[in-house]
C-alpha positions as CSV (number, residue, x, y, z in Angstrom):
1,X,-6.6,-15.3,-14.8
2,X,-4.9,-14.3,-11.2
3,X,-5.1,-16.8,-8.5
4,X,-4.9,-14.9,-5.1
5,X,-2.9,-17.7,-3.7
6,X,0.0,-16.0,-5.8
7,X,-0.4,-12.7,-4.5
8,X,-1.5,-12.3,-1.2
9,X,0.8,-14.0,1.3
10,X,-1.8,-13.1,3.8
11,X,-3.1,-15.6,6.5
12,X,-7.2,-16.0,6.5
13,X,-9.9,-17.5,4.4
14,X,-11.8,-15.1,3.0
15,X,-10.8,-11.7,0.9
16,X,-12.2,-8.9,-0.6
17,X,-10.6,-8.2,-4.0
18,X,-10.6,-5.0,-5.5
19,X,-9.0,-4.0,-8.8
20,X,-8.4,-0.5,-9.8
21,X,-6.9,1.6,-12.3
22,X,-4.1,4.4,-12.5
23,X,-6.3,6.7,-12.0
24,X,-7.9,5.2,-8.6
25,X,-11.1,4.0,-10.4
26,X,-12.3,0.9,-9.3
27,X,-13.0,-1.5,-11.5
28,X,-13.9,-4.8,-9.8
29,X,-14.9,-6.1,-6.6
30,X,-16.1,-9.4,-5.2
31,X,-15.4,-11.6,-2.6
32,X,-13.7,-14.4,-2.1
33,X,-12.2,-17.4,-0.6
34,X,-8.7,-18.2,-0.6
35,X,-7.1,-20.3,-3.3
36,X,-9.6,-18.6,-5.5
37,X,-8.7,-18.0,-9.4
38,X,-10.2,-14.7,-10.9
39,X,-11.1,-14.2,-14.4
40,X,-9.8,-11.0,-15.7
41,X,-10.8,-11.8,-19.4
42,X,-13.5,-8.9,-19.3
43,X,-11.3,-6.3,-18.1
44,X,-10.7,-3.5,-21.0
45,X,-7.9,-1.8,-21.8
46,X,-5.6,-3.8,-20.9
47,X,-2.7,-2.3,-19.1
48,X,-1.2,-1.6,-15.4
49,X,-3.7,-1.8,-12.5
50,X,-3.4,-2.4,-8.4
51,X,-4.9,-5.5,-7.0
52,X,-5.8,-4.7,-3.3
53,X,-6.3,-7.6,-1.4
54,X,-8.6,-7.1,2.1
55,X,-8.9,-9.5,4.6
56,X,-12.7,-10.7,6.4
57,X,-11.7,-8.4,9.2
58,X,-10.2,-5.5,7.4
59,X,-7.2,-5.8,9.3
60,X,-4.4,-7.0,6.7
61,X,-4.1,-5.5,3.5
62,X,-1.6,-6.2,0.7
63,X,-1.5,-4.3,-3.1
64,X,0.2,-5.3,-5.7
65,X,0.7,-4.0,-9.3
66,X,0.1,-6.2,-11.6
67,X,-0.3,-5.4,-16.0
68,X,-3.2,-7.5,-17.9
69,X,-2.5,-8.7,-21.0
């Protein structure tokens, strides 16, 4: 599980959420709203990937590697 209230740090409500791979392959995508938990259970390998966080408006961004166990 990641809750986005531990890694984005951005202000705003609402989020898209991609994850990706090493390779640039995205994985998942869904929106969201703040506070939210995600459920990473049914991502396979496990490994290293980059969560990109997007606000509503597109105009904040954060990314943050993260490895899934």
């Amino acid at each position: 599980m990641i809750s986005l209230t531990n890694i984005s740090g951005i202000p705003g409500e609402n989020y898209t959420v991609r994850i990706m791979n090493l390779l640039g392959q995205e994985i998942y995508r869904d929106e969201f709203v703040s506070g939210t938990v995600i459920d990473v259970s049914g991502i396979h390998p496990k490994g290293l990937f980059f969560i990109d966080v997007i606000t509503e408006t597109g105009d904040e961004r954060v990314v943050r590697k993260v490895v899934l166990e």
